[in-house]
N, C-alpha and C positions, 0 to 999 in steps of 0.2 A: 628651792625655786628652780636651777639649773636642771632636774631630775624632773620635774612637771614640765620644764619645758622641752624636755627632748621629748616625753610624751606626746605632748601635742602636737610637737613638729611631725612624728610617724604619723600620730595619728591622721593627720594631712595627708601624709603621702600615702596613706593606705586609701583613702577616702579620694583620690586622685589616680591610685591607680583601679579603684571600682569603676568610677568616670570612663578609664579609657577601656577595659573589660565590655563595657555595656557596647562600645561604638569599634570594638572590635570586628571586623570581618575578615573575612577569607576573599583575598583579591588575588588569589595564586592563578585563578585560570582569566583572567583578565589581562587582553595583550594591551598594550600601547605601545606606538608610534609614534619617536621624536628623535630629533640628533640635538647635539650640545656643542655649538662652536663656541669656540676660544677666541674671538676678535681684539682683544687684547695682547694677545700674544703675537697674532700675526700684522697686526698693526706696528705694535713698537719693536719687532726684529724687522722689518721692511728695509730695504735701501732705496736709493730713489729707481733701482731697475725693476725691483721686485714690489715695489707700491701699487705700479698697474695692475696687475693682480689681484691684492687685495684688495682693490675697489672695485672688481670683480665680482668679487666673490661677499662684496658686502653693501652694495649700492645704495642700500637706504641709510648706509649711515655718513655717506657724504655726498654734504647740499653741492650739487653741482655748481653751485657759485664759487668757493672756494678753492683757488688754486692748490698745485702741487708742491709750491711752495712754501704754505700755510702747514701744510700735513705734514711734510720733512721738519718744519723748525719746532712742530710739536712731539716729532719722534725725536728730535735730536735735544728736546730742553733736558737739561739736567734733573730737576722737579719732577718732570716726569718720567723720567728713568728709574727714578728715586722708586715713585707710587708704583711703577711696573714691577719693579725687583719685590720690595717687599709684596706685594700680591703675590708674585709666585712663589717667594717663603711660605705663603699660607693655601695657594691653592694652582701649587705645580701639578699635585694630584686630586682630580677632579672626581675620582671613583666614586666616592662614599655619597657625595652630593645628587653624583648621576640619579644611583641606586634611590635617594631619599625623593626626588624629582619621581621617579616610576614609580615607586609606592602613593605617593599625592596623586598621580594621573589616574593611578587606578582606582583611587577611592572615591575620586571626582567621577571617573567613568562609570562605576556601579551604582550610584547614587543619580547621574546623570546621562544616562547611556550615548546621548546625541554630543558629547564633549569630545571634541578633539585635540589630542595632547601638543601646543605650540611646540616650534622650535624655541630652545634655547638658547642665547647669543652671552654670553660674559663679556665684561667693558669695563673699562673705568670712565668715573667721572668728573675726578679730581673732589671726591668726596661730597658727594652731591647726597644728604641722611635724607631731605627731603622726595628726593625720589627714586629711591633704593631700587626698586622693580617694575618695570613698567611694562604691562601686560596690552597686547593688542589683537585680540584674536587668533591671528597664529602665530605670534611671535611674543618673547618673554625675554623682556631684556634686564639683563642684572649687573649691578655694580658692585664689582667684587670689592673695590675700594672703602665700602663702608662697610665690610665686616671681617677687619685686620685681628680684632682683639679688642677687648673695652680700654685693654690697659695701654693698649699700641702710641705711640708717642706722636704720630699725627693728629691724636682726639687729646690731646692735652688739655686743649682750653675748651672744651665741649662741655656740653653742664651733662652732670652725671645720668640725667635720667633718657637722655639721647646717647651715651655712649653705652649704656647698658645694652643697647641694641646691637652696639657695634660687635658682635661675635659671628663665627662660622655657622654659631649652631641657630641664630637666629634666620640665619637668610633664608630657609624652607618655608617659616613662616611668613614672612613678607611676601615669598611667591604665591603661597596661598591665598592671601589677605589681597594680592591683587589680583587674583579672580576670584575672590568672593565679591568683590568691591563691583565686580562688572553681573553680577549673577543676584543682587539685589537691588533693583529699579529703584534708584533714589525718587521714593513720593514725596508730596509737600507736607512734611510734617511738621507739626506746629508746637505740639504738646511736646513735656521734656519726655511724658511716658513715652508717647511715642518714639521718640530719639532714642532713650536708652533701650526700649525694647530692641527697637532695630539694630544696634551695636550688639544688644546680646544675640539676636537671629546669625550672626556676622562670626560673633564667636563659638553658635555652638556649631556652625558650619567647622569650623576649624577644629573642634574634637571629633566630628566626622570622618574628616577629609586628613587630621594630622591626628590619629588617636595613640599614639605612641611618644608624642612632643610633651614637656610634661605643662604642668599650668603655669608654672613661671616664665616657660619660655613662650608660651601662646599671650599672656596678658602684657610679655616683657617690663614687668614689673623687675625691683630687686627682691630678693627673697627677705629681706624684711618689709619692703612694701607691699607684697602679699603676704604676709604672715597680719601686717597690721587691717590689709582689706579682710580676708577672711573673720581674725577677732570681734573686728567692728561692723561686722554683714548689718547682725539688727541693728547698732546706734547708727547707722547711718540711713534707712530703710526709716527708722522714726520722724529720722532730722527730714526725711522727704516727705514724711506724710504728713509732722504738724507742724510744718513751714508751708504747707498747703500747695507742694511745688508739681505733684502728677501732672495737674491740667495747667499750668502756668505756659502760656509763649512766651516767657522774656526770653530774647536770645541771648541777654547775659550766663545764662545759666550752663551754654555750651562750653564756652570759657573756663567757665568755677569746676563744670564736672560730666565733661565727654570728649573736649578736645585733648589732646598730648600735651602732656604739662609734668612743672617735675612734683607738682600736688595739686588735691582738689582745693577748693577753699569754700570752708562752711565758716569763716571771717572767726576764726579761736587762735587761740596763742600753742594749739598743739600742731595747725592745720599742715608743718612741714614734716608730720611724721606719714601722713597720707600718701598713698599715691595718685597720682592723676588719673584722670580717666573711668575716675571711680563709677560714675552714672553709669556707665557701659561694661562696669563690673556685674552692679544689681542686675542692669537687663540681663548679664546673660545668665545668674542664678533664677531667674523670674524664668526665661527658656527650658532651662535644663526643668526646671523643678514641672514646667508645663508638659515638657516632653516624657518626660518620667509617669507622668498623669493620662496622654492622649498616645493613642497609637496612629498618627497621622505621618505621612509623607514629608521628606524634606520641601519639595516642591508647596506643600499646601500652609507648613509653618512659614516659608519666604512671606508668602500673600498673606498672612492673619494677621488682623486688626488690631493694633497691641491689647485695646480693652477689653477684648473678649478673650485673648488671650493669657493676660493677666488675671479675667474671671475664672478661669477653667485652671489656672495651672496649680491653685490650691499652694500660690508661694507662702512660705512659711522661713524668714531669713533664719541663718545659722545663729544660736546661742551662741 
């Protein structure tokens, strides 16, 4: 059994790295333009002489209401000394990340020529998982704070499927994933097809735009919760179509299997072997397998209609 399953396991990663093969380009002769501050850094070595400065040099990140007072007792809390230090155990050196930030602009920029690459700002936020990246047209603010490590001893009490996130190597992803999030016009959709289609449009931007991340780290899954999505593509694919759930609006259904959860629930006594988010797993094999079929533009998959796009894409789930 052991011997079938390292099989399979390759056989995955071979079949993942055809995936990123296909969404390979050549983005060598594609410039962008961006800088990367460190506002964390220069925030908590401040004194009270050299603060004016840095509020200077960073005005939108403090509400003019807030004295100078406020900003010293938060550079001088011990707690946050604490989160300061170990962030720079984990990212004193910023290089690699730069580099991974320029590869994403350029993939964005070839796909999207009129995309201009934000400023960068790093921050912390005293571990804010919920809003890891936050992207604002030209600026992209990141909290270095939620990706210490999974195993880092501030996410102690975190439930495991949120701290899987908490890695170096996830935070490319996140930046991604917050301008995808702005480059797909949330419509009114009602249908759960609809829904999961659009998570898979969401996804396969990000084999685009990240085609070198591998799938575990784009669904941030654990690798046995994608080892169990992948096994069970078609019983899960069935359980949506004779539960009669495609055209269903209940919005309970986001909940059970599209929102971040540390499982879906199809209400069985195995459902904690699952990963969450599974709905937006199918959508994005239902994409890939469309795209694989149509020769159309990324711009013109954003706008397709999920049901005609699900007619055309001839999905067929993985045995």
């Amino acid at each position: 059994m052991k011997f079938f399953s390292r099989i399979f396991i390759i056989s995955l990663f071979l079949l993942s790295c055809k995936n990123e093969d296909k969404n390979s380009i050549d983005v060598s002769k594609i410039e962008v333009d961006f800088a990367v501050e460190r506002f964390e850094e220069a925030f908590y070595n401040a004194t009270p002489e050299s603060l004016v400065e840095v509020k200077k040099r960073f005005p939108l990140l403090f509400p003019i209401a807030e004295s100078d007072s406020v900003w010293l007792a938060k550079i001088n809390d011990q707690d946050e000394q604490d989160l300061f230090k170990e962030s720079q155990v984990v990212f004193s050196d910023f290089n690699a990340i730069e580099k991974q930030f320029t590869s994403l602009f350029k993939h964005i920029t070839h796909y999207n020529p009129t995309f201009k690459a934000p400023k960068v700002i790093t921050m912390l936020t005293n571990i804010d998982y919920e809003n890891r990246v936050v992207y604002a047209d030209s600026l992209l603010l990141v909290s270095l704070d939620v990706y210490l490590g999974k195993q880092h001893r501030f996410y102690a009490d975190y439930p495991l499927y949120i701290k899987e996130n908490n890695s170096k190597e996830h935070l490319i992803v996140d930046a991604a994933n917050a301008i995808i999030n702005t480059q797909l016009k949330t419509a009114n959709h009602r249908s759960f097809l609809s829904k999961i289609v659009e998570e898979g449009k969401k996804s396969y931007l990000l084999d685009c735009y990240l085609p070198f991340v591998s799938e575990k780290e784009k669904t941030g899954y654990s690798m046995n919760k994608l080892l169990w999505a992948q096994q069970n593509e078609e019983q899960v694919w069935k359980f949506f179509m004779e539960k009669e759930l495609l055209y269903s609006t209940d919005t309970r259904l986001n909940k059970r299997f599209i929102e971040n959860a540390p499982f879906s629930k199809f209400y069985t006594g195995q459902d904690n072997q699952s990963p969450g988010k599974i709905g937006g797993y199918i959508g994005w094999q239902i994409v890939r397998s469309f795209m694989k079929q149509n020769d159309v533009s990324l711009q013109k998959l954003i706008t397709m209609d999920a049901q005609r796009l699900l007619d055309q894409s001839k999905y067929k789930p993985r045995k």
